[in-house]
C-alpha positions in Angstrom: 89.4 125.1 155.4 90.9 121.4 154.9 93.4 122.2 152.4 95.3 124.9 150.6 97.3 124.6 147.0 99.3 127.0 144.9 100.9 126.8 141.9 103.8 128.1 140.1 105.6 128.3 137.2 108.9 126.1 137.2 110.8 128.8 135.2 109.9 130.8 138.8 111.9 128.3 141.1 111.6 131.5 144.1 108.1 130.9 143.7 108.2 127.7 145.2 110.7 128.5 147.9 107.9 130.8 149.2 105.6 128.4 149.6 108.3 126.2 151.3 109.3 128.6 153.7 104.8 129.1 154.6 104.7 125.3 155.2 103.2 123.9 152.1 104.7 120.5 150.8 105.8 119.6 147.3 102.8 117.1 145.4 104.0 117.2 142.0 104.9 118.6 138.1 101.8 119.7 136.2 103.4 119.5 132.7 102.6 121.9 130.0 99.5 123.4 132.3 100.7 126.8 132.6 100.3 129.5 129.8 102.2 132.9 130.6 104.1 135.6 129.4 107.3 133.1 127.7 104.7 130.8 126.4 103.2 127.0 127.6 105.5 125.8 130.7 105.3 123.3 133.6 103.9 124.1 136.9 104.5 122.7 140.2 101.8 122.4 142.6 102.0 122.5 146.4 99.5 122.2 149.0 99.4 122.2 153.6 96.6 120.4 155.0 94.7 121.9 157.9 96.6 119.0 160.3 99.7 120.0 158.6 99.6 123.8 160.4 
């Protein structure tokens, strides 16, 4: 596997702290891409490269 990427809601911010603390880096702001339970929101997206581990 070359790469790995996860998203998460930006109303979520421990979301992204998770995937901090596992390694993956920040890659941007997917506006308006997420649909969930409050309704259309960002996401951010992050990603670790198999060089990266």
């Amino acid at each position: 596997m070359e790469r790995i990427e996860a998203i998460h809601d930006t109303r979520n911010p421990n979301s992204g702290g998770v995937m901090k603390k596992c390694g993956m880096k920040h890659e941007g702001t997917l506006r308006r891409a997420f649909k969930g339970n409050q309704g259309i929101g960002d996401s951010e997206m992050y990603s670790i490269l198999k060089i990266e581990r």
